[in-house]
C-alpha positions as CSV (number, residue, x, y, z in Angstrom):
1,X,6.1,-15.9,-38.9
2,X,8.5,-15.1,-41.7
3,X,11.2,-16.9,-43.6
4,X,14.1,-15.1,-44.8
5,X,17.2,-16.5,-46.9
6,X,20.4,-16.9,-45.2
7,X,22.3,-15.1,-46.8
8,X,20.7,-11.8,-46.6
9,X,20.0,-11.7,-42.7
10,X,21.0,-8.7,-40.7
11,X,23.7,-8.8,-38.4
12,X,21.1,-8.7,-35.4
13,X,19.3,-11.4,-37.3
14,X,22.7,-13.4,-37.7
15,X,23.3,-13.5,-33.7
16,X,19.9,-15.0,-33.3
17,X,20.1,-17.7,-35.8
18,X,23.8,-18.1,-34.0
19,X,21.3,-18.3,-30.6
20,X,18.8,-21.0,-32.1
21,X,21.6,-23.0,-33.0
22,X,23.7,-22.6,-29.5
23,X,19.7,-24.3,-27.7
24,X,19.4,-26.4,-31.2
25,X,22.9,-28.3,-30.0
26,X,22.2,-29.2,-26.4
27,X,19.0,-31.3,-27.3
28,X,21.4,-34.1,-27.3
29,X,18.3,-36.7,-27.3
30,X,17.6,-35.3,-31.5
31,X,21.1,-37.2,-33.4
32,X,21.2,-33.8,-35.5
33,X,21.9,-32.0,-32.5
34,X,25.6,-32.5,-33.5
35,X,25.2,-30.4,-37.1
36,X,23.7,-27.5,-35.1
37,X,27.1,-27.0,-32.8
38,X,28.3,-23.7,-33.4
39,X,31.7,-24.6,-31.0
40,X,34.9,-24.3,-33.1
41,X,32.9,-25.0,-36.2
42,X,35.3,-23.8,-38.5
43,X,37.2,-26.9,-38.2
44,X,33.6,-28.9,-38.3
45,X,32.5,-29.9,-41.5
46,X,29.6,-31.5,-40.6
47,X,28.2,-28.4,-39.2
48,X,25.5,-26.4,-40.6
49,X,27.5,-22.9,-40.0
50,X,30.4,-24.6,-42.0
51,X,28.8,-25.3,-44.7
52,X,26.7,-21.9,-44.8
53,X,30.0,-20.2,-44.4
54,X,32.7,-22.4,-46.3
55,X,31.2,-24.3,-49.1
56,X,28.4,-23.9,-51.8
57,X,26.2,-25.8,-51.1
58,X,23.4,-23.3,-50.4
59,X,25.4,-20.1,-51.1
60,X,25.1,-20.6,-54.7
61,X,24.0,-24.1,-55.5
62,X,21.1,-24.1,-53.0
63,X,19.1,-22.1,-51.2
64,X,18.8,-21.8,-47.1
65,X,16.1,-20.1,-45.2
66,X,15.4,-19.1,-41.5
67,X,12.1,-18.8,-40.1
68,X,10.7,-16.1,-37.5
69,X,8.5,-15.3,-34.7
70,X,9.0,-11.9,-34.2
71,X,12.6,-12.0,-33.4
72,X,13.2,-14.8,-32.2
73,X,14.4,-17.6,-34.8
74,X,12.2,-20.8,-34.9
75,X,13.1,-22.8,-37.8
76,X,15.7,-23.2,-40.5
77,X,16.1,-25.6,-43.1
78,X,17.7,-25.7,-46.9
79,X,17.3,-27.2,-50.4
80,X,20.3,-27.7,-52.5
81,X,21.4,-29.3,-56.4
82,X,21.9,-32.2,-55.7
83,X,26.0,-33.8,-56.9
84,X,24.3,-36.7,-58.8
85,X,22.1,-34.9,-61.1
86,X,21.4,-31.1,-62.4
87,X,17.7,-32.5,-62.8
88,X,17.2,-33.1,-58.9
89,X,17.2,-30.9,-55.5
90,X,17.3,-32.5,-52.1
91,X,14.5,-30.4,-49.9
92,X,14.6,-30.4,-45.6
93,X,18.3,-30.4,-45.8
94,X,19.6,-29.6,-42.7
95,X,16.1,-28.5,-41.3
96,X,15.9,-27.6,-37.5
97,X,12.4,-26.4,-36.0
98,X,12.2,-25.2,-31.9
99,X,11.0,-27.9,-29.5
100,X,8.3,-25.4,-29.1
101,X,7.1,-25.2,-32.6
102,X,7.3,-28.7,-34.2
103,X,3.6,-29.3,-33.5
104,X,2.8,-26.2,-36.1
105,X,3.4,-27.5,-39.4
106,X,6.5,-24.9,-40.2
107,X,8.3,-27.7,-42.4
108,X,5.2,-28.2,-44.5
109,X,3.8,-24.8,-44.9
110,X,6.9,-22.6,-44.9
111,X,10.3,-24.0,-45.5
112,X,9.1,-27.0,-47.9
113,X,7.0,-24.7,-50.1
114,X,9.6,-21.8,-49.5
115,X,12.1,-24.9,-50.9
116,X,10.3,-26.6,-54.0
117,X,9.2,-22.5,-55.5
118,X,13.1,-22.4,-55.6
119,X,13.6,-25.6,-57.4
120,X,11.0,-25.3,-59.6
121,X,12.4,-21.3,-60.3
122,X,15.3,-23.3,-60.9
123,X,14.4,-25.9,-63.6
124,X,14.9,-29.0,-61.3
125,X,12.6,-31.8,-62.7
126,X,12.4,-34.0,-59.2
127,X,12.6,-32.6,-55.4
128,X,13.2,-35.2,-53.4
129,X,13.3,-35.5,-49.1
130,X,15.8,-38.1,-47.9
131,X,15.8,-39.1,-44.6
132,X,18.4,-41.0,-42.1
133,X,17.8,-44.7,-40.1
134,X,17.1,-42.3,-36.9
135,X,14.3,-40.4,-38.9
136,X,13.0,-42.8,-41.2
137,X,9.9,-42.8,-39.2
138,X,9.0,-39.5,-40.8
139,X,8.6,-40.8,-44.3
140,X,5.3,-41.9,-43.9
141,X,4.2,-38.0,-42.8
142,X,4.4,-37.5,-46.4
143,X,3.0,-40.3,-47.5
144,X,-0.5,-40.0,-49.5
145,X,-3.7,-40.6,-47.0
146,X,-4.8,-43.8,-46.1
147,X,-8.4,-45.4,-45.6
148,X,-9.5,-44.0,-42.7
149,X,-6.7,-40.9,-41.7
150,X,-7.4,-37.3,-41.6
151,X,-5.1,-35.4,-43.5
152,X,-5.0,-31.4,-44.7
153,X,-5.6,-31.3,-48.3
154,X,-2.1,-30.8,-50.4
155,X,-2.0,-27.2,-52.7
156,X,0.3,-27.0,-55.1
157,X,2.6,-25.4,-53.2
158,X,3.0,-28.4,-50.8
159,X,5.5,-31.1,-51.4
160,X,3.9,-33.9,-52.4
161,X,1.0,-32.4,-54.7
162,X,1.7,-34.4,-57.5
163,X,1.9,-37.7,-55.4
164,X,5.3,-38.8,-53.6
165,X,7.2,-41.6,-55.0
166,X,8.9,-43.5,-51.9
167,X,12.2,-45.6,-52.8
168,X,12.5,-49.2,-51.2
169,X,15.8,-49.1,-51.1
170,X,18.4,-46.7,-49.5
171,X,20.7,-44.8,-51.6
172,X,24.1,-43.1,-50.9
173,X,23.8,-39.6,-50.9
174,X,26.4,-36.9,-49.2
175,X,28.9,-40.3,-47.9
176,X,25.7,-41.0,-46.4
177,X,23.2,-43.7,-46.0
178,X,19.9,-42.7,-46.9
179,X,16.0,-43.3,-47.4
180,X,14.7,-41.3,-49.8
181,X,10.8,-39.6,-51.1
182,X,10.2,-37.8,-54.3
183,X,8.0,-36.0,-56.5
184,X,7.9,-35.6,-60.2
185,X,7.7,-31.8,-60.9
186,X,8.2,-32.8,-64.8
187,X,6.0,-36.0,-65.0
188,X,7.9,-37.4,-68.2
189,X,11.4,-37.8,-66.5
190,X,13.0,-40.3,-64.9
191,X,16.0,-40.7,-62.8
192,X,17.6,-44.0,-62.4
193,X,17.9,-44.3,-58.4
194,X,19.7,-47.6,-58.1
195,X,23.0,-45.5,-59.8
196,X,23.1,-44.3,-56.0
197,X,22.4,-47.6,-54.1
């Protein structure tokens, strides 16, 4: 498996991503199915290919990524600046992994570490994950290990190696309710989180 930016995919690499989000849309059980259409998305803001294609947010404020088996697309996902502070980037934006391949750890080996090299290549002093009410659940996957769980060690790569801070509140971020996890790359700053409550 390989991840490649966005922005510098073929044009043979382009139509697959273009395929993996035509099956990523019809999984209509997954809410985010809806951010993966690719039908009329120019007038969609919400979708992914709208906001690869019209808006900064990973173009030059961010950073997106697409993963590979061969080649076939398997996984995408993003990190981005976030609008409320230079100081943090919001990692697993828009992340998508095949039905197939969500049992094989793609978020936490590839895209996450892919995601927190780029902030920390950046300067960004927090990376943060935020999640929505329909995948809250997922917060406590990157939650430390508790008495009695088996869990793969975290690197330094990993998100999460320098502990994960987990807010107990929700926050607005993007017009958007959220639930939100961090970790400190800089361990002496501080970002006041109920600004965004």
């Amino acid at each position: 498996m390989i991840a490649k930016p966005y922005y510098t995919l073929t044009s043979t690499e382009r139509d697959a991503f273009v395929e993996f989000l035509k099956e990523a849309s019809t999984e209509t059980t997954q809410p985010a199915h809806i951010n993966m259409d690719i039908n009329d998305w120019h007038t969609k803001n919400n979708t992914l290919m709208y906001i690869l294609e019209y808006t900064d947010r990973f173009k030059t404020n961010g950073f997106y990524q697409v993963v590979f088996d061969n080649d076939k697309v398997i996984a995408s996902g993003g990190a981005y600046a976030s609008e409320f502070s230079g100081d943090v980037a919001i990692l697993g934006t828009r992340t998508w992994i095949h039905k197939d391949y969500r049992h094989k750890l793609i978020s936490r080996e590839q895209l996450l570490p892919n995601e927190k090299k780029w902030a920390i290549e950046n300067g960004f002093k927090i990376i943060a994950l935020t999640f929505n009410d329909y995948n809250k659940n997922l917060m406590k996957l990157w939650n430390r290990t508790r008495l009695g769980e088996s869990r793969p060690v975290r690197e330094s790569h990993h998100f999460g190696f320098n502990g994960v801070t987990e807010l107990e509140f929700p926050v607005t971020i993007q017009y958007t309710k959220q639930w939100l996890l961090y970790e400190k790359i800089d361990p002496c700053f501080d970002f006041d989180w109920s600004l965004l409550k």
